[in-house]
C-alpha positions in Angstrom: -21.4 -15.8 17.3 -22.3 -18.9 18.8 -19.1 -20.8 16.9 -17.1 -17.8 17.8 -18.0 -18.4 22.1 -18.0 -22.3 21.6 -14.3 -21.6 20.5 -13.5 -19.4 22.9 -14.8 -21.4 25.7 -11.7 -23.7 24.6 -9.3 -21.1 24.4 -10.0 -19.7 27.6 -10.1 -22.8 29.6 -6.5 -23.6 28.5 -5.2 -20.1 28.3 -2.8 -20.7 30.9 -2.5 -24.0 31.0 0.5 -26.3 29.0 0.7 -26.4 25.4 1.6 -28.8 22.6 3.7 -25.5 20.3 4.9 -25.9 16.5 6.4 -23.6 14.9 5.2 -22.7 10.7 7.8 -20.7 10.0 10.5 -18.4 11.6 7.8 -16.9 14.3 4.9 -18.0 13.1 3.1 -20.3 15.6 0.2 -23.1 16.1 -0.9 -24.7 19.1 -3.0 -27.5 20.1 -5.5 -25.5 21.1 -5.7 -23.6 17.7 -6.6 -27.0 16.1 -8.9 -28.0 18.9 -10.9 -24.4 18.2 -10.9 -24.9 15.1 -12.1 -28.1 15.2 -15.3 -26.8 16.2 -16.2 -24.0 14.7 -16.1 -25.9 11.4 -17.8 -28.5 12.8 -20.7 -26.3 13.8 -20.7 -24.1 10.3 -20.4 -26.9 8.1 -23.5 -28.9 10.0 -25.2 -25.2 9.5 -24.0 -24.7 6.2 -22.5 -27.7 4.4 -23.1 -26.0 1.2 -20.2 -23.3 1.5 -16.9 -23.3 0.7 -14.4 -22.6 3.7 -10.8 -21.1 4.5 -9.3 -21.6 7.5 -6.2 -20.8 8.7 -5.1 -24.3 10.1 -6.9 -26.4 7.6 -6.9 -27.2 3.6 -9.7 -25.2 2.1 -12.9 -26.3 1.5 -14.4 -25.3 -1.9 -18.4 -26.4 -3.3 -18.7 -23.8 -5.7 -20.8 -22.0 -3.6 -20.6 -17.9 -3.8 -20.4 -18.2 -0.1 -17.2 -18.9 2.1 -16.6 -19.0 5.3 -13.5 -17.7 6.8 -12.5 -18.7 10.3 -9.5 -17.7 12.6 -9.3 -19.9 15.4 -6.9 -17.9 17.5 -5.8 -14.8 15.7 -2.4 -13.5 18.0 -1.2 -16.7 19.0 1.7 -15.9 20.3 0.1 -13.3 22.8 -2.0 -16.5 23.5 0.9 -19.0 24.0 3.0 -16.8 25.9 0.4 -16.2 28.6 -0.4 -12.6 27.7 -4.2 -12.3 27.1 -5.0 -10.3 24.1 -6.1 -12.8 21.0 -9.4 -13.6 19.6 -11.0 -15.6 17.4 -12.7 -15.0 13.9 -15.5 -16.2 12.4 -16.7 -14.3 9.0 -18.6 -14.7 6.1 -18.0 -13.6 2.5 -19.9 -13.4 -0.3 -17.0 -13.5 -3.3 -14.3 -11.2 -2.3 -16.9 -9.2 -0.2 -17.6 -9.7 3.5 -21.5 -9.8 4.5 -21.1 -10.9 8.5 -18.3 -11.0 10.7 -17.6 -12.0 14.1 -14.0 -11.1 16.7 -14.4 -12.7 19.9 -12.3 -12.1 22.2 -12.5 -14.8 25.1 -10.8 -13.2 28.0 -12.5 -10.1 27.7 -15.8 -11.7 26.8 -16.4 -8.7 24.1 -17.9 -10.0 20.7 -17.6 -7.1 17.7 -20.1 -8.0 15.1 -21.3 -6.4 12.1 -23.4 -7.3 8.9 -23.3 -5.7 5.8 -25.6 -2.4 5.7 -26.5 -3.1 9.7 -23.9 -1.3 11.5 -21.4 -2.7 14.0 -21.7 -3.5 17.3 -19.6 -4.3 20.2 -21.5 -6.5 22.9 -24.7 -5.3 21.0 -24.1 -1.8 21.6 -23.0 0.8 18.1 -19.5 1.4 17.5 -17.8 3.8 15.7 -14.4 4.5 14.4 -12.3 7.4 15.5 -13.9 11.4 15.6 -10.0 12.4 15.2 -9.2 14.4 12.2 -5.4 15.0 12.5 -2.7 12.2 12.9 -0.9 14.4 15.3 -3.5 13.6 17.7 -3.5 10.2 16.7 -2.8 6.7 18.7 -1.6 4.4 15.5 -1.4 0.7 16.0 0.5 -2.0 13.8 1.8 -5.0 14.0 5.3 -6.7 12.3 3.6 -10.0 10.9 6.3 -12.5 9.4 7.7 -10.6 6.5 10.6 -9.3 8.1 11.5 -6.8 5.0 8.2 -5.6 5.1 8.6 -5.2 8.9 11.5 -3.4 8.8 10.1 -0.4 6.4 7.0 -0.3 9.1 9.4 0.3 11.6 11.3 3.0 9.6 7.9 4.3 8.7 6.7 5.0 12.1 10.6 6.2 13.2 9.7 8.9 10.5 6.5 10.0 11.7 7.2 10.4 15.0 7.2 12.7 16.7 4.1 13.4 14.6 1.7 11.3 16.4 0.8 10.6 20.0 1.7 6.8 20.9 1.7 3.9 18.7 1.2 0.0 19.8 1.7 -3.3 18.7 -1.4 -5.1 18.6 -0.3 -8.8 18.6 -3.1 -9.5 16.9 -4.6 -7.9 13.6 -8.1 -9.1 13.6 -7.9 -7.0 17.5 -6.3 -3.9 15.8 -8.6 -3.8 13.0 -11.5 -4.6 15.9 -10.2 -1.6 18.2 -9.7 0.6 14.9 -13.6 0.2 14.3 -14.6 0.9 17.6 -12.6 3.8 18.1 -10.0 2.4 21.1 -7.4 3.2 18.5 -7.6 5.5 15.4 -5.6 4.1 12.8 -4.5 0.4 12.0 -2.2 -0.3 9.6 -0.7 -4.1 8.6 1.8 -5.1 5.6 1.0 -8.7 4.5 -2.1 -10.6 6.1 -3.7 -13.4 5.3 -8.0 -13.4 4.2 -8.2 -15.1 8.1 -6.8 -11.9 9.6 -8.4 -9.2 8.2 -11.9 -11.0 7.1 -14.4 -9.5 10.2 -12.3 -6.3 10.1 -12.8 -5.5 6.9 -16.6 -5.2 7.4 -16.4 -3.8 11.7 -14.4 -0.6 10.1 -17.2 -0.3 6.9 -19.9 -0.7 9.3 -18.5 1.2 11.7 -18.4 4.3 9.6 -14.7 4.1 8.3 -12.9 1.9 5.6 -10.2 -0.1 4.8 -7.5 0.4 1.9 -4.3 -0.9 0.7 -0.8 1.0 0.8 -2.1 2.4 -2.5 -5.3 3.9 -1.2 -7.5 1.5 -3.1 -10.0 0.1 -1.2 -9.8 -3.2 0.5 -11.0 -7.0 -0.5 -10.7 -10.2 1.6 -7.7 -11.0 -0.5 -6.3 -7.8 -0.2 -2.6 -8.3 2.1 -1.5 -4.8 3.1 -4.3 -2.6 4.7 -4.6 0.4 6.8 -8.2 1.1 8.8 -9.6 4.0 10.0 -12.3 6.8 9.0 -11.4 8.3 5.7 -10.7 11.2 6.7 -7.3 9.8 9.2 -6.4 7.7 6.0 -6.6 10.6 4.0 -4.4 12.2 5.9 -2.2 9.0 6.8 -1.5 8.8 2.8 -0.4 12.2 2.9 2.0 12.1 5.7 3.3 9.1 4.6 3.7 9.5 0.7 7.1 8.5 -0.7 8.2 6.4 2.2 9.1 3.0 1.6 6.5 0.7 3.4 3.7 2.4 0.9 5.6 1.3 -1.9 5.1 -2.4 -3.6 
């Protein structure tokens, strides 16, 4: 928590200020202020911890042969972030293996920090969230996002395009580790991404477990930090999410 708020004191001072952008690939994004973030949360975890490996999303990894690995996000949605439209956050998890233990999405503008540890709930400010009481994904606000595999993107599109008018609304997060946040805490009631990275989905993984729901792949297997295509919710929604959606193409691969 404390790297999480020491990086997004950073972030929120220069939210709408100038920034130095690059560009990784087509649409994918980094900012000065993703490095400067960055910069110290590893700082402050590896003073803590200098034992454990790390991955982070702007940096070469880290590994000591520890069991232990850190997994960081400085901004996760930076493009909402660089284009002046405040809904990003940062991540800052643990894992133990492929298994998450702690996790941490703060997200600086709204000063609201989801937490969970493994087998002690998850929390939003310190109060218990849950995921979604729905039972039927015709009652159902689903949210998604494109991410940078545009083939992949497309069949998410055609996916939804399909469902609809079977559902109520859908969004576009613009940021994963948010969806997978808002997913545990019931604010949406089913996430569902494509192709992320261990950094986007690392402190969702555990908010949705914690929170009373889970997290699987497009097969219905159940969800690791190196796990890229995942949809979140209670069991019960993704149950029924795998059923609506069998055969389509974006569950296939």
């Amino acid at each position: 928590m404390e790297a999480a708020r020491k990086a997004g004191e950073i972030i929120r001072e220069r939210f709408l200020t100038d920034k130095e952008v690059r560009f990784k690939g087509r649409a994918d994004i980094v900012t000065d202020v993703d490095l400067a973030a960055e910069k110290v949360i590893l700082e402050l975890v590896r003073s803590e911890f200098p034992q454990f490996s790390v991955l982070s999303e702007e940096s070469d990894p880290i590994e000591t042969g520890s069991p232990f690995r850190w997994v960081i996000d400085p901004i996760d949605g930076t493009r909402n972030f660089a284009e002046g439209i405040p809904h990003f956050c940062v991540v800052v998890a643990l894992a133990r293996g492929s298994e998450m233990v702690a996790g941490v999405t703060y997200d600086p503008i709204k000063e609201e920090t989801f937490s969970a540890e493994l087998g002690k709930g998850a929390f939003l400010n310190g109060e218990p969230i849950s995921v979604s009481s729905r039972e039927q994904i015709p009652n159902c606000v689903l949210g998604f996002d494109l991410g940078y595999v545009d083939q992949k993107a497309a069949t998410a599109l055609d996916m939804i395009r399909e469902l609809w008018p079977g559902f109520q609304t859908m969004r576009l997060m613009g940021s994963s580790a948010l969806g997978m946040a808002y997913a545990a805490a019931g604010r949406i009631d089913l996430y569902f991404h494509h192709s992320l990275s261990p950094w986007d989905s690392a402190s969702g993984l555990l908010l949705a477990r914690e929170a009373g729901g889970n997290v699987v792949d497009r097969q219905g297997q159940n969800a690791d930090l190196f796990t890229p295509s995942i949809i979140a919710s209670s069991q019960q929604l993704i149950d029924r999410f795998m059923e609506a959606t069998n055969g389509m193409e974006w569950r296939q691969g």
